[in-house]
Predicted model as a PDB file, atoms N, CA, C, CB and O in Angstrom, pLDDT in the B-factor column:
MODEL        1                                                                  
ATOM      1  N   UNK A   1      84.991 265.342  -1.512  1.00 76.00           N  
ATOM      2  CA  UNK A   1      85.581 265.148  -0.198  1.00 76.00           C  
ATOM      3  C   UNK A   1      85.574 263.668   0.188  1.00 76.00           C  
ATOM      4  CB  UNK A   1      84.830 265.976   0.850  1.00 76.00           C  
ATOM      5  O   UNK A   1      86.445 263.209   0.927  1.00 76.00           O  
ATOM      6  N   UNK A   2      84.577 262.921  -0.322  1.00 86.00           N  
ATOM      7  CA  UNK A   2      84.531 261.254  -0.136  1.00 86.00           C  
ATOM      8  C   UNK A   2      85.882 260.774  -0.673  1.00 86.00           C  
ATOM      9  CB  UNK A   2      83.201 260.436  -1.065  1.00 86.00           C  
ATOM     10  O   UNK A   2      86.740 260.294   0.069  1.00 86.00           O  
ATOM     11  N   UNK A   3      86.024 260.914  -1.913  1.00 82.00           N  
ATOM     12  CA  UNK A   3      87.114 260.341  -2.461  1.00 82.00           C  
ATOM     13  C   UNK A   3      88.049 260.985  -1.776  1.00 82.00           C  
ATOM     14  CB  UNK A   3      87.251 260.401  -3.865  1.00 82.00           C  
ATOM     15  O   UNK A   3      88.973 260.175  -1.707  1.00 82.00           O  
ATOM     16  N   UNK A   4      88.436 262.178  -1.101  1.00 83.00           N  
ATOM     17  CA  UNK A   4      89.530 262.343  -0.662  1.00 83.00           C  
ATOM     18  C   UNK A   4      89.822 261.654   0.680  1.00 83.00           C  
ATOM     19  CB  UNK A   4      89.687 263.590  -0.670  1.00 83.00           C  
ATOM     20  O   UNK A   4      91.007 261.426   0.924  1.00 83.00           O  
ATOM     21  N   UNK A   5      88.908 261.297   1.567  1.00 87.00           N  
ATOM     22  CA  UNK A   5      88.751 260.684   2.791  1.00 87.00           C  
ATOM     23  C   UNK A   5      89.226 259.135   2.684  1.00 87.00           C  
ATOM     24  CB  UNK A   5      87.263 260.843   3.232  1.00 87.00           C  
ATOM     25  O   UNK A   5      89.997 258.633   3.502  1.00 87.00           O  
ATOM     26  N   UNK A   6      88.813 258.615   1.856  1.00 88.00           N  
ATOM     27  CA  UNK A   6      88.803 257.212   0.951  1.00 88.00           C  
ATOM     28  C   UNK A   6      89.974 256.688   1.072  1.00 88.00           C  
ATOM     29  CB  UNK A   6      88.541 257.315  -0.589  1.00 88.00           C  
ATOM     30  O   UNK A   6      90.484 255.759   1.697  1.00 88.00           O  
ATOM     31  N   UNK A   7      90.462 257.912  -0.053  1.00 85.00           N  
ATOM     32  CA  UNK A   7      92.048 257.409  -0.553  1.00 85.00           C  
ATOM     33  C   UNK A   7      93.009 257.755   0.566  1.00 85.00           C  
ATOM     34  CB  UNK A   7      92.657 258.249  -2.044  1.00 85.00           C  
ATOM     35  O   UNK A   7      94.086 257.163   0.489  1.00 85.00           O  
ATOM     36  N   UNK A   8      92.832 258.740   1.783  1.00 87.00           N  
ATOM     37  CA  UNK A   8      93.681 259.358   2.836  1.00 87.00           C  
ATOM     38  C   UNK A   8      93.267 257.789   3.433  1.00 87.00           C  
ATOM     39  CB  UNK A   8      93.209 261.108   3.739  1.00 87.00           C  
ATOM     40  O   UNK A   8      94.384 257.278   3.508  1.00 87.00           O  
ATOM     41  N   UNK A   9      92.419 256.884   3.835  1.00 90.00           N  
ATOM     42  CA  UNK A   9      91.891 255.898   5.020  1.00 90.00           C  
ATOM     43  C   UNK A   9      92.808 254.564   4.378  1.00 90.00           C  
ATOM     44  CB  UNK A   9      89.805 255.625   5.102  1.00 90.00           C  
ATOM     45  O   UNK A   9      93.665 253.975   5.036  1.00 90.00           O  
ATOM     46  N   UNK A  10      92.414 254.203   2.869  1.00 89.00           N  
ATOM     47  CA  UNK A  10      93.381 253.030   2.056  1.00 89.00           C  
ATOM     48  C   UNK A  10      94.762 253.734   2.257  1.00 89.00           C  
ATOM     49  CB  UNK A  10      92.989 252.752   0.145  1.00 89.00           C  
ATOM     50  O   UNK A  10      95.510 252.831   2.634  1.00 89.00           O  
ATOM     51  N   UNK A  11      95.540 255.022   2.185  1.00 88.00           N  
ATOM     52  CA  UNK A  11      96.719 255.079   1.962  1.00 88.00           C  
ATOM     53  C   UNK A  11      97.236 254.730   3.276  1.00 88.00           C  
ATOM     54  CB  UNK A  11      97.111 256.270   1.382  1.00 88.00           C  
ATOM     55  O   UNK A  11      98.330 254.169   3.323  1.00 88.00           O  
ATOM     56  N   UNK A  12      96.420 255.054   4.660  1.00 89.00           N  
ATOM     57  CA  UNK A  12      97.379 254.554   6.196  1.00 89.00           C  
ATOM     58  C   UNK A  12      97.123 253.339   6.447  1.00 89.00           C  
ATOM     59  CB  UNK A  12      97.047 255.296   7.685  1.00 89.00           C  
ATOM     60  O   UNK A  12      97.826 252.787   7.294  1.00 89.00           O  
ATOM     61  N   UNK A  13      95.984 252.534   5.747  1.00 90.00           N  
ATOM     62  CA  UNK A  13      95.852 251.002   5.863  1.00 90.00           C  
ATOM     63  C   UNK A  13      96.828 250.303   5.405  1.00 90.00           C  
ATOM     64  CB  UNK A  13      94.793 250.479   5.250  1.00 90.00           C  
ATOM     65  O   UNK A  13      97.486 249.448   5.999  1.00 90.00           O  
ATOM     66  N   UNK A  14      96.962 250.841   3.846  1.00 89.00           N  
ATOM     67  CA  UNK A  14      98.353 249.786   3.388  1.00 89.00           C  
ATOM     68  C   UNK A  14      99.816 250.221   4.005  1.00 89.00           C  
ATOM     69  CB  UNK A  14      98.615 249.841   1.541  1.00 89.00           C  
ATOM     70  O   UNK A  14     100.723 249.392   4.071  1.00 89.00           O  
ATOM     71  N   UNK A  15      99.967 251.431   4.404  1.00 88.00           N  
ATOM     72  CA  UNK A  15     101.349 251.585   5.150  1.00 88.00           C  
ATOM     73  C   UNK A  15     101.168 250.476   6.588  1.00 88.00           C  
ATOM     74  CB  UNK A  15     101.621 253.508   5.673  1.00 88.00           C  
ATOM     75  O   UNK A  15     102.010 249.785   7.162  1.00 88.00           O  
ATOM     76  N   UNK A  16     100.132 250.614   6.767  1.00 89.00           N  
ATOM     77  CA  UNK A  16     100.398 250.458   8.658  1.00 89.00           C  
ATOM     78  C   UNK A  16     100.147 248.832   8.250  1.00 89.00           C  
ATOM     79  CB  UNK A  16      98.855 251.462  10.227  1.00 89.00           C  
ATOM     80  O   UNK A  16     100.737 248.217   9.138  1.00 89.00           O  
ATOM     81  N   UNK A  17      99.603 247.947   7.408  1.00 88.00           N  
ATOM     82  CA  UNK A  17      99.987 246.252   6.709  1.00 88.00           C  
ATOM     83  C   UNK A  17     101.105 246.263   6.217  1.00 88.00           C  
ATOM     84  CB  UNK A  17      99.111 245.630   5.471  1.00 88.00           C  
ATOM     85  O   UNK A  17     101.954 245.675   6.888  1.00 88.00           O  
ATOM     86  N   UNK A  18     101.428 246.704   5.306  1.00 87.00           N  
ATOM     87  CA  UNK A  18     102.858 247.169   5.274  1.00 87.00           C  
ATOM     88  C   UNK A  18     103.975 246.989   6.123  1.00 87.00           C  
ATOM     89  CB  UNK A  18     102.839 248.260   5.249  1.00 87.00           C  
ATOM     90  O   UNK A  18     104.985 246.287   6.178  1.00 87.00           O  
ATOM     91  N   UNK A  19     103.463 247.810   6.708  1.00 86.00           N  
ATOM     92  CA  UNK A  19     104.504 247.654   8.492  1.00 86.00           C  
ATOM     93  C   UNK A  19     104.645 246.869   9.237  1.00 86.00           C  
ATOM     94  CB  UNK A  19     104.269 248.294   9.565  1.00 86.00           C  
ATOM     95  O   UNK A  19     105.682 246.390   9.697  1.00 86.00           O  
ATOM     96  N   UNK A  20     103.442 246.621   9.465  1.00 87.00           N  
ATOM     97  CA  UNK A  20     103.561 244.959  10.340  1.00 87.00           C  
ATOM     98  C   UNK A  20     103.689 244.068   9.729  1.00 87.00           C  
ATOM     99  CB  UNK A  20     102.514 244.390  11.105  1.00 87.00           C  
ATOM    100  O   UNK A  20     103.763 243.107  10.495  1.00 87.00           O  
ATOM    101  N   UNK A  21     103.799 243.646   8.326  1.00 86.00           N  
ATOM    102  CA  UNK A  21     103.816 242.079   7.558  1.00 86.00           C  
ATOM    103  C   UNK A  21     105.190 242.163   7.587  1.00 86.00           C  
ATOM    104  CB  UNK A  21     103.071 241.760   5.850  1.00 86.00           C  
ATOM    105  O   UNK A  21     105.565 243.286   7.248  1.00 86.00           O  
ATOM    106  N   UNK A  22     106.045 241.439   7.849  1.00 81.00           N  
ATOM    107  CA  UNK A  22     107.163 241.287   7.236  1.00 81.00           C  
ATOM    108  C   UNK A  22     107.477 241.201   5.891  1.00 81.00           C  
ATOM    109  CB  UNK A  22     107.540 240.484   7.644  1.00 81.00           C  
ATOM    110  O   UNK A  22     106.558 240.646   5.288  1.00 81.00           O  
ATOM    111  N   UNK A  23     108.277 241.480   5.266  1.00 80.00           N  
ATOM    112  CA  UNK A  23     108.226 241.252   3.560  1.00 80.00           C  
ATOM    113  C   UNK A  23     107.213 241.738   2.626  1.00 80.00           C  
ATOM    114  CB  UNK A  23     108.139 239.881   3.245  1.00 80.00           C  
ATOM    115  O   UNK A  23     107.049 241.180   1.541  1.00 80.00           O  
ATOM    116  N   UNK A  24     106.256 243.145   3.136  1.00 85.00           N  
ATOM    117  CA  UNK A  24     105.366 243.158   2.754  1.00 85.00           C  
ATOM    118  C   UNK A  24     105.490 245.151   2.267  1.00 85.00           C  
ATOM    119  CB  UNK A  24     104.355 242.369   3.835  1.00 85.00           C  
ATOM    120  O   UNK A  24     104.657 246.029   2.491  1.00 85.00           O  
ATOM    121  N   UNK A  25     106.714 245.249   1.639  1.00 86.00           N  
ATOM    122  CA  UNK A  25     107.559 246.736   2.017  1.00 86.00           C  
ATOM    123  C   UNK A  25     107.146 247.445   0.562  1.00 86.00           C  
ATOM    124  CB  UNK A  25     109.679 246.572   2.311  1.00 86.00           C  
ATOM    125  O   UNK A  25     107.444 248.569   0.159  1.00 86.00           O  
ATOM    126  N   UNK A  26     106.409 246.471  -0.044  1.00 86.00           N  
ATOM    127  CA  UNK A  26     105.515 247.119  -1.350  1.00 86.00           C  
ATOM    128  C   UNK A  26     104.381 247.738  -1.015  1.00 86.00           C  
ATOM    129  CB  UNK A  26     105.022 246.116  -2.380  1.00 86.00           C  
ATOM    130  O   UNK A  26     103.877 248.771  -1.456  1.00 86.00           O  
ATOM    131  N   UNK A  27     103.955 246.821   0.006  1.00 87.00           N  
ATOM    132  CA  UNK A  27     102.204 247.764   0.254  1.00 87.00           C  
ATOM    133  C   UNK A  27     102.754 249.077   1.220  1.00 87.00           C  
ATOM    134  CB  UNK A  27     100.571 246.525   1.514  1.00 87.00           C  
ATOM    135  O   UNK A  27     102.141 250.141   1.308  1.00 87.00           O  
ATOM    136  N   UNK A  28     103.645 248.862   1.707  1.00 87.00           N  
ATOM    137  CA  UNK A  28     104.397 250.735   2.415  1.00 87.00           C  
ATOM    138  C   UNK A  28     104.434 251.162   1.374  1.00 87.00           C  
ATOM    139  CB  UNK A  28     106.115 251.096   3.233  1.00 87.00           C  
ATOM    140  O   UNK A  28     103.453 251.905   1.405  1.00 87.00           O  
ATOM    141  N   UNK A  29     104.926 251.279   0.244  1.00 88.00           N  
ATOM    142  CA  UNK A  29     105.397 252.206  -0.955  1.00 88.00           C  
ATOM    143  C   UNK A  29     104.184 252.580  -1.522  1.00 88.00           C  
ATOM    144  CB  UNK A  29     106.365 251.526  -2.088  1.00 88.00           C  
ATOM    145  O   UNK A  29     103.750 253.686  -1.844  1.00 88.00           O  
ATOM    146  N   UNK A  30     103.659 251.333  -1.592  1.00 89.00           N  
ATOM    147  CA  UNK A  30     101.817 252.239  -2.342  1.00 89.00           C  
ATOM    148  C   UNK A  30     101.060 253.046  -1.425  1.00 89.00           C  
ATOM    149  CB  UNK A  30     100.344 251.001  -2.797  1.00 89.00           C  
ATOM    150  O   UNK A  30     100.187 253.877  -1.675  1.00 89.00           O  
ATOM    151  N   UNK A  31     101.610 252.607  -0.140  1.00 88.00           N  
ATOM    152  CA  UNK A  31     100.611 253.265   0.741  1.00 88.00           C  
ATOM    153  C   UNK A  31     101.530 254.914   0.366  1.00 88.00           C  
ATOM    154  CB  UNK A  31     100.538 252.493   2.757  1.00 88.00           C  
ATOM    155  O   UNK A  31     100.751 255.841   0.142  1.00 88.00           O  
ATOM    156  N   UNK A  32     102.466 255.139   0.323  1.00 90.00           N  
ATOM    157  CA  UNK A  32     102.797 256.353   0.525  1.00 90.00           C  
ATOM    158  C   UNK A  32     102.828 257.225  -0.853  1.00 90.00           C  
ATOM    159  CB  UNK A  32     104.046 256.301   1.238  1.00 90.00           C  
ATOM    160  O   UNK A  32     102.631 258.439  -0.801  1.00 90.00           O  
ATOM    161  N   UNK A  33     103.077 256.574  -2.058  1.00 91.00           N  
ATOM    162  CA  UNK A  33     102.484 256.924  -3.571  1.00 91.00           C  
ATOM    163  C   UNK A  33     100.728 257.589  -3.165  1.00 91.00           C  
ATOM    164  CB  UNK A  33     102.427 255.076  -4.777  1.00 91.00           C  
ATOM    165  O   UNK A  33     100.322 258.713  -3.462  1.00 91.00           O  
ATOM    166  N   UNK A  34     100.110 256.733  -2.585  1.00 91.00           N  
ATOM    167  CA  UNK A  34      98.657 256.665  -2.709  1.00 91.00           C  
ATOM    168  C   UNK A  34      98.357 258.285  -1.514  1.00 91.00           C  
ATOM    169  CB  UNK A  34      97.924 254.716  -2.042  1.00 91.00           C  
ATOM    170  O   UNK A  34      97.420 259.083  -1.548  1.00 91.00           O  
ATOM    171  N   UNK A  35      99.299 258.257  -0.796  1.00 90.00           N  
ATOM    172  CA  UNK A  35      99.126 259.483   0.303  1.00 90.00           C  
ATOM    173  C   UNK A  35      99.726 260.808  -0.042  1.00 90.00           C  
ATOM    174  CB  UNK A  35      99.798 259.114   1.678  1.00 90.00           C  
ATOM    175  O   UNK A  35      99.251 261.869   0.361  1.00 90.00           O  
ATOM    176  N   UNK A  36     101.195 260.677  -1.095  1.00 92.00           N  
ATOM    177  CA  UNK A  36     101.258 261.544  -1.971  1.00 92.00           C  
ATOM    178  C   UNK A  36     100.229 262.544  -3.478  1.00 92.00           C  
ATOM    179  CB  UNK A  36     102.100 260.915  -2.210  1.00 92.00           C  
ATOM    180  O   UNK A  36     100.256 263.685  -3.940  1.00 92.00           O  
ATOM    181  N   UNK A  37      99.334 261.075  -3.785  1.00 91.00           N  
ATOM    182  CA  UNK A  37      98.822 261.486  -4.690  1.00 91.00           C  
ATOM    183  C   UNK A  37      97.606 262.629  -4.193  1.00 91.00           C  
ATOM    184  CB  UNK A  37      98.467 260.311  -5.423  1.00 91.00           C  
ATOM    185  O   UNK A  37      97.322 263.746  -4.625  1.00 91.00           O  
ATOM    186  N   UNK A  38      96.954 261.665  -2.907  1.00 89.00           N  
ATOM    187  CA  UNK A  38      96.075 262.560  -2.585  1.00 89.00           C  
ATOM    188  C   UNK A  38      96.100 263.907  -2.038  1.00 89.00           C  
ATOM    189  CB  UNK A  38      95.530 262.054  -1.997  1.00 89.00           C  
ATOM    190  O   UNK A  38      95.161 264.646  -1.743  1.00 89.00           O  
ATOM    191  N   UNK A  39      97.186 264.057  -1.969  1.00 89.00           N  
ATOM    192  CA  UNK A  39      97.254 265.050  -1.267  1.00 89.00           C  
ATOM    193  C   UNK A  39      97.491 266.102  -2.448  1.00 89.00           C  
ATOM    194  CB  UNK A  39      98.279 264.901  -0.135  1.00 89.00           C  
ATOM    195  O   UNK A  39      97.102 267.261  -2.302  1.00 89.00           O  
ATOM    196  N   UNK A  40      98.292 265.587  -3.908  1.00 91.00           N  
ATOM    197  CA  UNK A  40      98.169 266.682  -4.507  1.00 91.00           C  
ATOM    198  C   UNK A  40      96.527 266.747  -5.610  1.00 91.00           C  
ATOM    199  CB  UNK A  40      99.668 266.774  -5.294  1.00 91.00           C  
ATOM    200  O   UNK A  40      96.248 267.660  -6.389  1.00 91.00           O  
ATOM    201  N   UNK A  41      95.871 265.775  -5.395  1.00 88.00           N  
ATOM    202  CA  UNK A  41      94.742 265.906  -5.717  1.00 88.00           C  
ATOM    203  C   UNK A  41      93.978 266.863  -5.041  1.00 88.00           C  
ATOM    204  CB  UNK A  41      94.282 264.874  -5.694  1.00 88.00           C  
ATOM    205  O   UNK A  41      93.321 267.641  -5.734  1.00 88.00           O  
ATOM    206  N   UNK A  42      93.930 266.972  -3.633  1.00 88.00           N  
ATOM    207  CA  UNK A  42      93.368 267.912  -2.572  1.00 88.00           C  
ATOM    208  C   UNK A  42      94.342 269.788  -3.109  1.00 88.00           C  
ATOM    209  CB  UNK A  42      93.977 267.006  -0.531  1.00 88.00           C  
ATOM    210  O   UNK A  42      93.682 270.820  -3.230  1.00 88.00           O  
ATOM    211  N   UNK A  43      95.523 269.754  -3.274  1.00 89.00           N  
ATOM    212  CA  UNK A  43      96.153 271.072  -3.779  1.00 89.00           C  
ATOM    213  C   UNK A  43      95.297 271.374  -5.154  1.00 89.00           C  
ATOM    214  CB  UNK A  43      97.941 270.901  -4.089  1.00 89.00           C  
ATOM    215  O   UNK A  43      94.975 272.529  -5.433  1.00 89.00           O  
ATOM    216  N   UNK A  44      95.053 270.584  -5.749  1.00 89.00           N  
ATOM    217  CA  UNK A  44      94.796 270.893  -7.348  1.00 89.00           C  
ATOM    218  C   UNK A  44      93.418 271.378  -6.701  1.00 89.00           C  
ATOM    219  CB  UNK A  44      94.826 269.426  -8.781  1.00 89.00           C  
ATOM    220  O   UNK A  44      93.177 272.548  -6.403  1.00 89.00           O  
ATOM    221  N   UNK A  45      92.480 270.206  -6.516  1.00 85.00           N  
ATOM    222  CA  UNK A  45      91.076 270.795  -6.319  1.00 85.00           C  
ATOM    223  C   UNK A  45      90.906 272.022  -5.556  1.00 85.00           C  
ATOM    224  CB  UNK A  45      90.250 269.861  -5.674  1.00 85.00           C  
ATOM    225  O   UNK A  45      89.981 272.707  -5.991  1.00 85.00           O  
ATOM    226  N   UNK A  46      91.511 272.508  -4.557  1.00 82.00           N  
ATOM    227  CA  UNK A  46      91.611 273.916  -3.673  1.00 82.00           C  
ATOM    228  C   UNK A  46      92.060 275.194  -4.843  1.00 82.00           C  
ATOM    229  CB  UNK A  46      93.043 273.725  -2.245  1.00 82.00           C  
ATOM    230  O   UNK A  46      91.526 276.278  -5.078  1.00 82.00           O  
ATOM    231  N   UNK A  47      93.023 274.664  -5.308  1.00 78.00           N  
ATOM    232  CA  UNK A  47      93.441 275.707  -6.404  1.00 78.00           C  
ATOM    233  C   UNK A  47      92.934 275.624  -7.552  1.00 78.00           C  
ATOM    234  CB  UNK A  47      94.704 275.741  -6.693  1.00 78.00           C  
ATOM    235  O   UNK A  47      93.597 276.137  -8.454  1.00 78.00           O  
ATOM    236  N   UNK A  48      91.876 275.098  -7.850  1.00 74.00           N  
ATOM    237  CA  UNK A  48      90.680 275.067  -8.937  1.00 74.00           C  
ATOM    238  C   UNK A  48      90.005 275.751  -8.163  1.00 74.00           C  
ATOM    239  CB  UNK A  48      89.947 273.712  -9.483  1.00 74.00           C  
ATOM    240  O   UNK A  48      89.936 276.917  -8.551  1.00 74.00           O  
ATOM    241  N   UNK A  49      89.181 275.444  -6.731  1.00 69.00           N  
ATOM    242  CA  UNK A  49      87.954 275.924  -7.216  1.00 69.00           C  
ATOM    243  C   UNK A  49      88.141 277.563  -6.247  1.00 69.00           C  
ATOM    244  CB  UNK A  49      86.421 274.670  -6.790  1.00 69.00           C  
ATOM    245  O   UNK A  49      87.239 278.291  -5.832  1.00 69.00           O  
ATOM    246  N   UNK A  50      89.141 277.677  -6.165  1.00 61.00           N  
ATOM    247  CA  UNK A  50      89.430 279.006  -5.510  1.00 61.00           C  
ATOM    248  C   UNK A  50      88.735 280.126  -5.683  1.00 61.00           C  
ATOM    249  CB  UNK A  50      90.531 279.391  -5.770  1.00 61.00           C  
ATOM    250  O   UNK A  50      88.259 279.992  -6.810  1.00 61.00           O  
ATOM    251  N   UNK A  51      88.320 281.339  -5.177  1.00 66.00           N  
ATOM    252  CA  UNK A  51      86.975 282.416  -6.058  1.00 66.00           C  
ATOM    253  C   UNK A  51      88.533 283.342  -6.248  1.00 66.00           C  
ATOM    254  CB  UNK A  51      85.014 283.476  -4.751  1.00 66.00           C  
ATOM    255  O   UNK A  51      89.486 283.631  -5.525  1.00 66.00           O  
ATOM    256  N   UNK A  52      88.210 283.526  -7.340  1.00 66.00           N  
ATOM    257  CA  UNK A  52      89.243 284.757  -7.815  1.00 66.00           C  
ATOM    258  C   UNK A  52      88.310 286.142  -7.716  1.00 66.00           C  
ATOM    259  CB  UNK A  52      89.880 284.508  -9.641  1.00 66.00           C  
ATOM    260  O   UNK A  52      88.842 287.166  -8.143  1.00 66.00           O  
ATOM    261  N   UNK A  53      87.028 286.235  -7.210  1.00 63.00           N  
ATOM    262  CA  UNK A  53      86.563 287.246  -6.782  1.00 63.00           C  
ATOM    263  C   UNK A  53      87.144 288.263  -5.787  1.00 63.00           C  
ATOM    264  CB  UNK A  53      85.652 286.856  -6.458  1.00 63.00           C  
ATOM    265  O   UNK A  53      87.733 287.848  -4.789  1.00 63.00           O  
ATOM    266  N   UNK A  54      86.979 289.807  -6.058  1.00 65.00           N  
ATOM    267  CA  UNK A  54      87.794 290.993  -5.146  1.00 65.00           C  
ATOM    268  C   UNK A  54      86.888 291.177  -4.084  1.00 65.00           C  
ATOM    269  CB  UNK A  54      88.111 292.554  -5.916  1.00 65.00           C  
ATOM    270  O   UNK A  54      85.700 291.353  -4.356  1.00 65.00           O  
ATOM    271  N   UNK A  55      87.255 291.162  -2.966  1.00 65.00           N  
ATOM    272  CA  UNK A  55      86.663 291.322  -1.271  1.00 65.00           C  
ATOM    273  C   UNK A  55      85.851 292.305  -1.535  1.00 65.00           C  
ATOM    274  CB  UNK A  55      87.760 291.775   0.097  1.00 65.00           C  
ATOM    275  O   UNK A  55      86.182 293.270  -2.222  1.00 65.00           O  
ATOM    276  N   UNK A  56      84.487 292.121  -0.911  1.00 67.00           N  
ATOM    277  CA  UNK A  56      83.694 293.256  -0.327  1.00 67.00           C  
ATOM    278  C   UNK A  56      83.897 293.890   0.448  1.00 67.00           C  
ATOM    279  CB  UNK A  56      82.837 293.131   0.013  1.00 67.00           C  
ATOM    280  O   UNK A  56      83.088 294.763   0.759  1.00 67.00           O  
TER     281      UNK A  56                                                      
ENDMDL                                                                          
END                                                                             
């Protein structure tokens, strides 16, 4: 959950520098690569550690 917090906190830092630098429309793109990734890092890990156990 650290690393997912991490990479969610660096991915709105470099959009929102990004945004305000002028000429600076690369660190938007990583920021949003970097907010894409995590997020399917967060899908994968949920759908790993899922219990495929049947309800009591």
């Amino acid at each position: 959950m650290v690393l997912f917090l991490t990479l969610l906190v660096a991915g709105i830092a470099l959009i929102a520098i990004g945004a305000g630098v002028d000429g600076m429309l690369y660190l938007s793109s990583a920021g949003v690569l970097l907010l894409i990734a995590d997020l399917l890092y967060l899908a994968a890990r949920s759908a790993w550690r899922s219990p495929r156990r049947p309800a009591r």
